[in-house]
C-alpha positions as CSV (number, residue, x, y, z in Angstrom):
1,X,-16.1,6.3,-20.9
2,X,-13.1,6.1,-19.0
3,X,-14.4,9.5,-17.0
4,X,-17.5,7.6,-15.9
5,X,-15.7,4.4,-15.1
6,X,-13.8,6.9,-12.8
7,X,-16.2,8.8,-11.0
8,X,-18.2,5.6,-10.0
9,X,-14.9,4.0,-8.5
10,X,-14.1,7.3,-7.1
11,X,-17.7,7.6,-5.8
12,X,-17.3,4.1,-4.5
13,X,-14.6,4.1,-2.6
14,X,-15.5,7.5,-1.0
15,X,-18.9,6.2,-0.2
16,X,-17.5,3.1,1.5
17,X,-14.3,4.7,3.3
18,X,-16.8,7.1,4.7
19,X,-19.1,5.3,6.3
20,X,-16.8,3.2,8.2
21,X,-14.7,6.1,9.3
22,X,-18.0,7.0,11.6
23,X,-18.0,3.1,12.4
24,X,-14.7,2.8,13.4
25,X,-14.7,6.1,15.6
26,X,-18.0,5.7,17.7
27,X,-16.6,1.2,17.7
28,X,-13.4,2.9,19.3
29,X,-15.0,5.5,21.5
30,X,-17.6,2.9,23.1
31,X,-14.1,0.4,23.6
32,X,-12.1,2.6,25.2
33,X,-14.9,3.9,27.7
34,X,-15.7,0.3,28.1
35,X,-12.3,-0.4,28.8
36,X,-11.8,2.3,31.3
37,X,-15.0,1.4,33.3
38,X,-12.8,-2.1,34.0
39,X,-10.5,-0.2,36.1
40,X,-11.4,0.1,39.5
41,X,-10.5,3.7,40.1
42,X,-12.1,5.0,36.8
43,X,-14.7,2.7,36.7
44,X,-17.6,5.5,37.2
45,X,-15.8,7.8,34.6
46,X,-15.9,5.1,32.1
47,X,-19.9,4.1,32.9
48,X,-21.0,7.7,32.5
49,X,-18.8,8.2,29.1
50,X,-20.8,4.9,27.6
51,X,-23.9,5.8,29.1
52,X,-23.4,9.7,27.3
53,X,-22.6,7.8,24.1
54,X,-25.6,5.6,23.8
55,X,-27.9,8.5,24.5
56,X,-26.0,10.7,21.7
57,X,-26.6,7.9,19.8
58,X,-30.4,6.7,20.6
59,X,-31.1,10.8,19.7
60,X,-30.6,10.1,16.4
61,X,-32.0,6.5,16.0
62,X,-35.3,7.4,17.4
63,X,-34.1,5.6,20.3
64,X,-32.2,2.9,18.9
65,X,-28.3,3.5,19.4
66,X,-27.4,1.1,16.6
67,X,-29.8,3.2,14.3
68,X,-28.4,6.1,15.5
69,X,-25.1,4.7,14.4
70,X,-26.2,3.5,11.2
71,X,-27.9,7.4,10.6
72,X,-24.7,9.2,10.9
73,X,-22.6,6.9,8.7
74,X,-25.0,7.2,6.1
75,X,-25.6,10.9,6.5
76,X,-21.5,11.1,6.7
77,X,-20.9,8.6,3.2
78,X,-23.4,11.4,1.2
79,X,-21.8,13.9,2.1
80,X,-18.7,12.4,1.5
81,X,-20.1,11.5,-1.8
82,X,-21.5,15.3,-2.6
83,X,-17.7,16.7,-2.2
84,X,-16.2,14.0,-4.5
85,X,-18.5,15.1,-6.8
86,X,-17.9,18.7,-6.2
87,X,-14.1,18.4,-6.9
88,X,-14.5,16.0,-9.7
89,X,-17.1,18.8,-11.3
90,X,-13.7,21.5,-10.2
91,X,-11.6,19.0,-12.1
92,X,-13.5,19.1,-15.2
93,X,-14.0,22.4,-15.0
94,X,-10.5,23.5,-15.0
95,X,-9.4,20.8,-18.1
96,X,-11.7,22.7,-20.3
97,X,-10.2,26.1,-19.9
């Protein structure tokens, strides 16, 4: 019992810390160009780098950027899921030779 117990927390906390890694990044990306369009002399730079990002974005939420968001966290929490269970399935794997 206490390998199942350990795989779902495992699984859990990978799921969660990787979708808001994705978050997080694109949250800080979209700040810091928003930041920079504030300053007079970068102002143009820093329109153009959010206007690229929502458009990266809306490609992959149909033309929603907050779905396109929400797409690639999910997408990135499975996978991050799959490898946990690839290495626990290693793990296992070595304890019973």
């Amino acid at each position: 019992m206490t390998i199942l117990t350990n795989l779902l927390r495992s699984l859990l906390l990978t799921i969660v810390f990787s979708f808001i890694t994705p978050v997080i990044l694109i949250g800080t990306s979209w700040t810091s160009f928003a930041l920079i369009s504030s300053v007079p002399s970068l102002q143009g730079f820093g329109q153009y780098g959010t206007a690229q990002m929502w458009q990266f974005l809306a490609t992959f939420g149909s033309g929603h950027p907050w779905q396109g968001c929400l797409v690639i966290a999910i997408t990135c929490s499975l996978v991050g899921a799959m490898f946990d269970t690839y290495v626990l399935y290693q793990n296992s794997l070595k304890k019973l030779v």
